[in-house]
N, C-alpha and C positions, 0 to 999 in steps of 0.2 A: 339854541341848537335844535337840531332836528331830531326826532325820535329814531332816524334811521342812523344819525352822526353816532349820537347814544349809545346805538346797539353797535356798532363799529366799535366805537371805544370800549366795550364791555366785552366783545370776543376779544378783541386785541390782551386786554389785558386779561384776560383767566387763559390765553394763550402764555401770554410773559411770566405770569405769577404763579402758574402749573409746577414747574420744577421749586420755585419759593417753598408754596404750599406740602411737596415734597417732601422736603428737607423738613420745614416743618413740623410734619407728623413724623418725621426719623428722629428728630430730637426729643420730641415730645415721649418718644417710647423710652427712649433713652435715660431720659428723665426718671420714666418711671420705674425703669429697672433698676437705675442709679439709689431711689428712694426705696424702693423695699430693699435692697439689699443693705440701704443705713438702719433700716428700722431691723434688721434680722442681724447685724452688727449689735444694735441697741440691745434688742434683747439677750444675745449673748452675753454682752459684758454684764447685765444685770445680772445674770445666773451664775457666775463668776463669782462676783463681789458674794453672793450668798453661799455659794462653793466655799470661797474664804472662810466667810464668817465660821461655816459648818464646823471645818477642819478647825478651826485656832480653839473650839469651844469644848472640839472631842478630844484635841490633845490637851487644854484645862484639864478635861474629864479623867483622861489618863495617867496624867499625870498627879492629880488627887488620889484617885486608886492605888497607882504606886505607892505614895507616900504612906496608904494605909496599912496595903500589905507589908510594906516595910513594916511599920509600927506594929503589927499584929504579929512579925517575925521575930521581933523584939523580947515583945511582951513572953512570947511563949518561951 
């Protein structure tokens, strides 16, 4: 082929694959805002799970105290 067929064939197609290329890059954002918003999902649920923890260990705590005050209400 000719270096001129070539260059026909190469505007032709960055004509056709314009709109492709497009979408493309509208996906690709998409993509990306798709993935931070998994990762700032992720990170929430981990702060969570530690919220949990927090709470189950302060009402342990509480509930120990309780128990003592009781026993010290006793005693006296």
């Amino acid at each position: 082929m000719s270096d001129i067929a070539l260059q026909q064939i190469k505007k032709i197609l960055q004509v056709e694959l314009k709109p492709v290329n497009k979408k493309l890059d509208e996906h690709s954002q998409k993509l990306d805002s798709l993935t931070l918003d998994m990762i700032d999902v992720q990170k929430k649920t981990d702060v969570l799970i530690d919220i949990q923890s927090y709470i189950e260990d302060t009402k342990e705590k509480v509930d120990d105290h309780e128990e003592r005050i009781q026993r010290l209400e006793n005693a006296v």
